[in-house]
C-alpha positions, 0 to 999 in steps of 0.5 A: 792775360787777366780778366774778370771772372764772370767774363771768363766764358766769354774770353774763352769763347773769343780765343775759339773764334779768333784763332779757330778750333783746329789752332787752339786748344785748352791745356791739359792738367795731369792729376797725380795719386795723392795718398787718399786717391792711392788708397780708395783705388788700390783698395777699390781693385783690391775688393776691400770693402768701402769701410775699411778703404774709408778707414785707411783713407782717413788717417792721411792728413792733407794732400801730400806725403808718403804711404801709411804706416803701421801706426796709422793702420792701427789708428783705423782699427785694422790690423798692419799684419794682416796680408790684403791690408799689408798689400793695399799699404804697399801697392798705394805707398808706390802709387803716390805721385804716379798720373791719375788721370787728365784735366783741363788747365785752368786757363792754359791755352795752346795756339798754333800757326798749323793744325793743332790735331798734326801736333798733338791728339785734340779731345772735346771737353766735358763742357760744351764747345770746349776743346783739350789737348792731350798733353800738359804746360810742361809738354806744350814748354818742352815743344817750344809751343806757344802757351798763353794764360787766359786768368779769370780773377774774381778781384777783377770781378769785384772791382768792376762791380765797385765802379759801378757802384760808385758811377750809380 
């Protein structure tokens, strides 16, 4: 279901009212290590100081790809011999694709016949009046559960506000 942007509280508002907070829920996202995060952690747990973390996050160029190697090590100044940078190298190259952590889909949604909480563990989300559940799009798909896309477009947005102007 598409809609406007600057309605999209709204739309979401009504899916709560309509269907209740014990039979929908917003579906959870889960955000993998990418090579930058894998390596600010692993040299956060590691007690490598912020300069050389920083040092190595920024020779990763965009969000995807594998670990560093020896020569991105030596870009940042830093010695690729050096045992704690050689471990933190390693420890975040098999990081790289593993769960991070949850976060609300955009605009997924999971409605039920039955109590949601009897299938799947519910949380409050950040914002208020907001519900999640724990699982992700391919869990709610792997459970035959009914997903609905609830898009906020900003060209809708846009769209409307030129009829308006156009009626004006």
């Amino acid at each position: 279901v598409d809609f406007e942007h600057s309605r999209r509280e709204e739309v979401m508002q009504y899916v709560y009212r309509r269907y209740g907070r014990h039979r929908a829920a917003i579906i959870a996202t889960v955000i993998h290590y990418r090579p930058r995060s894998a390596i600010r952690d692993v040299g956060k747990a590691l007690g490598l100081t912020e300069d050389v973390t920083a040092a190595l996050a920024n020779t990763v160029w965009g969000s995807w790809g594998k670990g560093l190697n020896d020569m991105q090590v030596k870009q940042a100044g830093l010695n690729p011999a050096n045992s704690m940078i050689e471990l933190a190298v390693e420890l975040a190259s098999e990081l790289i694709e593993f769960p991070r952590h949850l976060s609300q889909h955009v605009g997924g949604y999971v409605l039920t016949q039955d109590r949601l909480d009897t299938y799947v563990p519910i949380g409050n989300a950040a914002m208020e009046d907001r519900t999640f559940i724990e699982w992700d799009k391919d869990d709610v798909d792997a459970l035959n559960m009914m997903k609905v896309d609830v898009l906020a477009l900003g060209m809708l947005t846009c769209i409307r506000k030129s009829f308006d102007l156009i009626a004006d």
